[in-house]
C-alpha positions as CSV (number, residue, x, y, z in Angstrom):
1,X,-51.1,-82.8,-48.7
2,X,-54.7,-82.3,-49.1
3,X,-56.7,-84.7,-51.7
4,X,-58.0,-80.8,-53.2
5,X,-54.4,-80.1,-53.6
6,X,-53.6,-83.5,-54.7
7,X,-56.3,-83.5,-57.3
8,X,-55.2,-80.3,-58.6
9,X,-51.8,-81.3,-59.3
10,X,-52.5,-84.7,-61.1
11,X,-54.7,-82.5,-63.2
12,X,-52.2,-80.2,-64.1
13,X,-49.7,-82.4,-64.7
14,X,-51.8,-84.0,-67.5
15,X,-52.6,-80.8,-68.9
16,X,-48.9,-79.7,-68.9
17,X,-48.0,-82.9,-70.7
18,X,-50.3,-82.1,-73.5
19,X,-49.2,-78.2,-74.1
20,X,-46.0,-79.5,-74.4
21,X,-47.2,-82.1,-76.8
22,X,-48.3,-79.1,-78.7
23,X,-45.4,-76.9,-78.8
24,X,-43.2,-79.7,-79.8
25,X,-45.4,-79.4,-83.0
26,X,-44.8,-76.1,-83.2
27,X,-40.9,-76.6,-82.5
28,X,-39.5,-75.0,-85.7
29,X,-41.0,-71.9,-85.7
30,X,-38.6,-70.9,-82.4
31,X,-39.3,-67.4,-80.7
32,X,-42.2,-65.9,-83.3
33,X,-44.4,-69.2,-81.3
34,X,-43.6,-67.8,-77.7
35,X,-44.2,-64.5,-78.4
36,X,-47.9,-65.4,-80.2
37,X,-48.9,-68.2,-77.7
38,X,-47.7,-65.3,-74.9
39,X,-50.0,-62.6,-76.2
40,X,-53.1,-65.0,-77.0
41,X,-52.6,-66.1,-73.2
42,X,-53.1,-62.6,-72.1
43,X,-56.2,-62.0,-74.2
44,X,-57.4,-65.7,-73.1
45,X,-57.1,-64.9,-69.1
46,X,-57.9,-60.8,-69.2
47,X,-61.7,-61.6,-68.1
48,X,-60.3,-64.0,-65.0
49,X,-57.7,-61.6,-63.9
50,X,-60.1,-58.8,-64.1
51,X,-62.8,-60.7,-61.9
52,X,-59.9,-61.9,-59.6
53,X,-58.6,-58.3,-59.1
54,X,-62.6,-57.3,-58.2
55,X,-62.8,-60.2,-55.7
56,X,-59.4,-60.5,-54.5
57,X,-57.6,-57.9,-52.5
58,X,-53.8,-57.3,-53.3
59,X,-51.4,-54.9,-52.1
60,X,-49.5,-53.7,-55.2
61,X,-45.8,-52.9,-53.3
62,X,-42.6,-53.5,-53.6
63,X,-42.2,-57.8,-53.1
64,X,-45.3,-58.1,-55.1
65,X,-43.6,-56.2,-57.9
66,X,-40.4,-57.7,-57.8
67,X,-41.9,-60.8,-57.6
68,X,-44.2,-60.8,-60.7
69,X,-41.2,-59.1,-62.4
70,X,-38.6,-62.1,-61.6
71,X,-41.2,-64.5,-62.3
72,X,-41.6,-62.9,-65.7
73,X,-38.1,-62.6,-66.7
74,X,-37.5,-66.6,-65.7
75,X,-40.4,-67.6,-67.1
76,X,-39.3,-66.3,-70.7
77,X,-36.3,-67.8,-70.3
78,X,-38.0,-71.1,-69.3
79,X,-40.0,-70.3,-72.5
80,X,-37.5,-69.6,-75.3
81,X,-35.4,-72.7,-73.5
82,X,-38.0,-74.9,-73.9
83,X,-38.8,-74.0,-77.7
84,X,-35.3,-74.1,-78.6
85,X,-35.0,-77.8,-76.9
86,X,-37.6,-79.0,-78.7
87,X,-36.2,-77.5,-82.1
88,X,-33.1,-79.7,-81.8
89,X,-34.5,-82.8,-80.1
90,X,-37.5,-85.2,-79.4
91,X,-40.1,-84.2,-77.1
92,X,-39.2,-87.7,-75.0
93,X,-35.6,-86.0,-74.3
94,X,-36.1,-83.1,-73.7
95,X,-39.1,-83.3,-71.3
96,X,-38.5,-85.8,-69.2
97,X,-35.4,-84.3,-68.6
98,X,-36.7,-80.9,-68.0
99,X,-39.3,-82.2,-65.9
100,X,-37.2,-84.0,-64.0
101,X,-33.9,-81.8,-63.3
102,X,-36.2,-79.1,-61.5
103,X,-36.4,-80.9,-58.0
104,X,-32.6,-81.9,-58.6
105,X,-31.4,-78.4,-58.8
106,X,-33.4,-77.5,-55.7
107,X,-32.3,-80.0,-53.7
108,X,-28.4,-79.9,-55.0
109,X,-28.7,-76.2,-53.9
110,X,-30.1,-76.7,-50.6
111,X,-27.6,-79.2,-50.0
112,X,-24.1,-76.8,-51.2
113,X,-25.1,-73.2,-50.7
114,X,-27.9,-73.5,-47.5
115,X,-26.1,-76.2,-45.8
116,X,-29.3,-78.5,-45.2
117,X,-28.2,-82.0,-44.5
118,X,-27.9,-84.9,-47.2
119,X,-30.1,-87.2,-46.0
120,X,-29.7,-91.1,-47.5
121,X,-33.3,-90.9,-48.8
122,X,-32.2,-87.7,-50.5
123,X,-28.7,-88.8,-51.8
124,X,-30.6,-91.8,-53.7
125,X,-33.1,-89.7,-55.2
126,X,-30.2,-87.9,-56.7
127,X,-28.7,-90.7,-57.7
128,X,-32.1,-91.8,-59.7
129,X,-32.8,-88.9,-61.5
130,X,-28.7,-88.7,-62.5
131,X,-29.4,-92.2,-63.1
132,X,-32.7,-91.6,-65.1
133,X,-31.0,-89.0,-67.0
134,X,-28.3,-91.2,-68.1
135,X,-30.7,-93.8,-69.6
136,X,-32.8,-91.4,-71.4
137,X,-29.6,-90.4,-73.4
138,X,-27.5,-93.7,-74.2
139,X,-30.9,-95.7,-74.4
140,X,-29.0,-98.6,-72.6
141,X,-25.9,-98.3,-75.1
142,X,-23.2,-96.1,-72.9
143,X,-20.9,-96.2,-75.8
144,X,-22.9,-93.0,-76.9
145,X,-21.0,-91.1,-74.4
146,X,-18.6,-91.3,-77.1
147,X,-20.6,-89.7,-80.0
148,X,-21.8,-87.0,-78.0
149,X,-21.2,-84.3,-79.6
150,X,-23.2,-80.5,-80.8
151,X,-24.9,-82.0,-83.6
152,X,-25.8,-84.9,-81.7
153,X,-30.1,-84.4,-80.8
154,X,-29.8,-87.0,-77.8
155,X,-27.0,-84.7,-76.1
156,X,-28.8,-81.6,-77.6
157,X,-31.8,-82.8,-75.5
158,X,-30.1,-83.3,-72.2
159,X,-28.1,-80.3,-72.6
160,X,-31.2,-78.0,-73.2
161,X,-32.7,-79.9,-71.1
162,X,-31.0,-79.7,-68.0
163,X,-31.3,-75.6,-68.7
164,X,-34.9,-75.7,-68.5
165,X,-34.9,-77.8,-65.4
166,X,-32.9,-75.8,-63.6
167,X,-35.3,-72.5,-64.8
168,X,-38.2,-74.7,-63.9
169,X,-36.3,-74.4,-59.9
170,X,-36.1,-70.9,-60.4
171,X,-39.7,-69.8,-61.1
172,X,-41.1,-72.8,-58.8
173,X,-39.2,-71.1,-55.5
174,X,-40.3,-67.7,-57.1
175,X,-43.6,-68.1,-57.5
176,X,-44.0,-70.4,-54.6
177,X,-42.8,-67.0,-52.5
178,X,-45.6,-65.3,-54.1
179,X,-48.6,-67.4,-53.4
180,X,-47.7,-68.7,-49.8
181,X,-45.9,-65.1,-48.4
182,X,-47.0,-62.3,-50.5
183,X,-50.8,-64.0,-51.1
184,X,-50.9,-63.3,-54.9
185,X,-54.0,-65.0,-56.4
186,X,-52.9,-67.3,-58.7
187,X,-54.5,-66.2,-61.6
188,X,-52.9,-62.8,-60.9
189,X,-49.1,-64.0,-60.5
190,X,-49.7,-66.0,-64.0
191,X,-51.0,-63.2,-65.9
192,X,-48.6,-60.2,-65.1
193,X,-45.8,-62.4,-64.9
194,X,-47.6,-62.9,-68.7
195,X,-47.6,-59.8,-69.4
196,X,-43.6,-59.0,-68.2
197,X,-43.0,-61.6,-70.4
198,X,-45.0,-59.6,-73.6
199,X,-43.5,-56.5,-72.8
200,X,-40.1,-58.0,-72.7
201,X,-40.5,-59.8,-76.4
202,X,-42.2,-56.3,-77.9
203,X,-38.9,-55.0,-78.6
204,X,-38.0,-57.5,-80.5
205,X,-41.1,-58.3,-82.1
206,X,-42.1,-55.1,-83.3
207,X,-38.6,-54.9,-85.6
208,X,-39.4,-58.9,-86.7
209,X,-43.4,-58.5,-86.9
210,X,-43.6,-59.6,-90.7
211,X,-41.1,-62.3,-90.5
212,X,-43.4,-63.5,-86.9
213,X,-46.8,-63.2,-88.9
214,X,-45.2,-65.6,-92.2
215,X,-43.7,-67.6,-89.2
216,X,-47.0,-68.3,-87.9
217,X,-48.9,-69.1,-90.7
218,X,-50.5,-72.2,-90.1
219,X,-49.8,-72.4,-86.6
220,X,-52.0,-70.1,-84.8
221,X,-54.4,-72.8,-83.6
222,X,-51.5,-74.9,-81.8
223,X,-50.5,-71.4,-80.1
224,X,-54.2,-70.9,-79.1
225,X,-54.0,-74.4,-77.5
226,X,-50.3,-73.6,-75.9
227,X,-52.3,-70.4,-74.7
228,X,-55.2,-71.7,-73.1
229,X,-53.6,-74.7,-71.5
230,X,-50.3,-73.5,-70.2
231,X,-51.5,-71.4,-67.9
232,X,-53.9,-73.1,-67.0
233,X,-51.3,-76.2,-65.8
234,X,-49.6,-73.8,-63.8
235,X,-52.3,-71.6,-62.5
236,X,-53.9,-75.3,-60.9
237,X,-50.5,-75.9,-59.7
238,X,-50.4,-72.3,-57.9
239,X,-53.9,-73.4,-56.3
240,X,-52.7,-76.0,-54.8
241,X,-49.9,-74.6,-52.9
242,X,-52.5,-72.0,-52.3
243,X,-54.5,-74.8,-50.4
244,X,-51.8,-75.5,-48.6
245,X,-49.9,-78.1,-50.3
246,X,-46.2,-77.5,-49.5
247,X,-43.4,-76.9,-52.5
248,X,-41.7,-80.1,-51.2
249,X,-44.4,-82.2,-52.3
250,X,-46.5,-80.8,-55.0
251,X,-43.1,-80.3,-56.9
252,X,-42.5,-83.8,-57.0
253,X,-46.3,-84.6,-57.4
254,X,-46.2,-82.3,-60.5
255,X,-43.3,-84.0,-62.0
256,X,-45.9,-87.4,-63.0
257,X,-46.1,-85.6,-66.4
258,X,-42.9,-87.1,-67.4
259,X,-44.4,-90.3,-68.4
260,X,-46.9,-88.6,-70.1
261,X,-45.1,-87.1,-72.1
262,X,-42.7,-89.7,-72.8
263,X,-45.6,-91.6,-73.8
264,X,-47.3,-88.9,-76.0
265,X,-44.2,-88.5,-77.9
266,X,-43.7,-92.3,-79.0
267,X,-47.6,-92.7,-79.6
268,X,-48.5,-89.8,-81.1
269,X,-45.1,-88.1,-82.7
270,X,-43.7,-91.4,-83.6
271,X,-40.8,-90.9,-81.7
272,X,-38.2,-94.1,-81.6
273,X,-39.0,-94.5,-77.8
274,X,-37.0,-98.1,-76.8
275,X,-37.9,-99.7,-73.3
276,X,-34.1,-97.8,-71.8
277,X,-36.1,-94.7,-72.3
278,X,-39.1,-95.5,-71.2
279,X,-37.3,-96.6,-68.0
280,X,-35.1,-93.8,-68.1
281,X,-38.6,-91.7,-67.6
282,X,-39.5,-94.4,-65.0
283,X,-36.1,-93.9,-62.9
284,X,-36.5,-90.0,-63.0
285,X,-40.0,-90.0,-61.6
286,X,-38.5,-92.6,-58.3
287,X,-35.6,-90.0,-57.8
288,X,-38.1,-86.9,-57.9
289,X,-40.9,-88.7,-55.4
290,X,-37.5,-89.4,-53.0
291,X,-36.0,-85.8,-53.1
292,X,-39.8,-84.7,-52.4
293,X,-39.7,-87.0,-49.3
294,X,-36.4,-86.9,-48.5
């Protein structure tokens, strides 16, 4: 991978690990935060996208369309998962988790539906991030398997977890398609994929738009902060496979954030983080770098 790419990634993953920090702040007010955060990102980036369309010359057909539409619709999904995950369960669940799942969906797919071979490096990298996950949700005391149950948050966290990772594989093959085949700009792909997401929340927002604006009170500065960094995170992330670093390693490169995370959610949020989590986290980022190599 080139160090530009490189760079770009490490970059982002700090930057993702901090919006996140930020929305798990924001965790109870649910929907009414995606949808302000999503049309504060649109206003943030309109001046970029306008001097990228200027600068940049893009074919508006057919793949481009369906690809900014598909990349939309997961990306709410991702969105709403996300928020809801972090409504029920610590930020150092959930995250990880999330974070770490995406390259294990990917490669579980490959494996059973395209028929690529299961390479030993690639079997253990499986069996780290299973392994990782595992950790993060007994903390070390497996007799939790036993209380798991829907009001538990640990469960709660790996459950909404694991949804989000395996959106998080969606969009990351989606958009991938869109920047290396289709040559989307970046900044482009982001923002209309942005703006399907606004469109698709208007219906219900317009019915909910007093309950959204008491929702929100006292919160619109942590959506301004979700608004300017997410896409940022991603948009750096999207440069770098634009510089030609390929999915299969920027994917796992990406995925550093975990500890981060982890890390901002026992320092900052207080979370009860024990040493089984924190290698839980550990485990997780081993099985993504082997799946990115394997």
């Amino acid at each position: 991978m080139p160090l530009s790419a490189l760079g770009l990634v490490i970059l982002a993953a700090f930057i993702h690990a901090s919006w996140n920090l930020v929305a798990k702040r924001a965790a109870h007010v649910g929907a009414a935060f995606v949808f302000a955060y999503t049309l504060l990102g649109a206003a943030l980036y309109l001046p970029w996208l306008v001097w990228e369309i200027v600068h940049t010359p893009i074919t508006w057909d057919g793949p481009v369309l369906v690809c900014i539409a598909l990349s939309g619709l997961i990306h709410l999904a991702y969105s709403l998962c996300l928020q809801r995950g972090y409504r029920v369960a610590d930020l150092s669940v959930v995250y990880p988790v999330a974070r770490g799942t995406g390259p294990l969906w990917s490669s579980c797919a490959a494996i059973l539906l395209l028929g690529e071979p299961a390479t030993p490096t690639g079997l253990s990298g499986i069996a780290c991030v299973v392994g990782g996950i595992l950790l993060i949700a007994t903390q070390g005391q497996w007799q939790r398997f036993r209380e798991f149950s829907a009001s538990n948050t640990i469960s709660a966290g790996v459950r909404w977890g694991l949804l989000t990772g395996l959106l998080i594989a969606s969009y990351t093959i989606v958009d991938a398609y869109g920047v290396k085949v289709l040559l989307i700009a970046p900044v482009i792909l982001d923002w209309c994929a942005n703006a399907v997401r606004f469109g698709m929340l208007i219906p219900w927002a317009i019915p909910q738009r007093q309950s959204i604006r008491q929702a929100m009170r006292g919160h619109w500065h942590l959506a301004f902060a979700v608004a300017l960094l997410a896409p940022l995170s991603y948009i750096l992330v999207l440069a770098a496979l634009g510089l030609g670093g390929p999915v299969s390693l920027v994917a796992p490169a990406r995925e550093m954030s975990m500890m981060v995370g982890a890390l901002l959610g026992m320092i900052i949020l207080r979370e009860a983080v024990n040493g089984w989590r924190l290698l839980g986290c550990g485990l997780l980022m081993v099985g993504v770098i082997l799946l990115g190599v394997g």
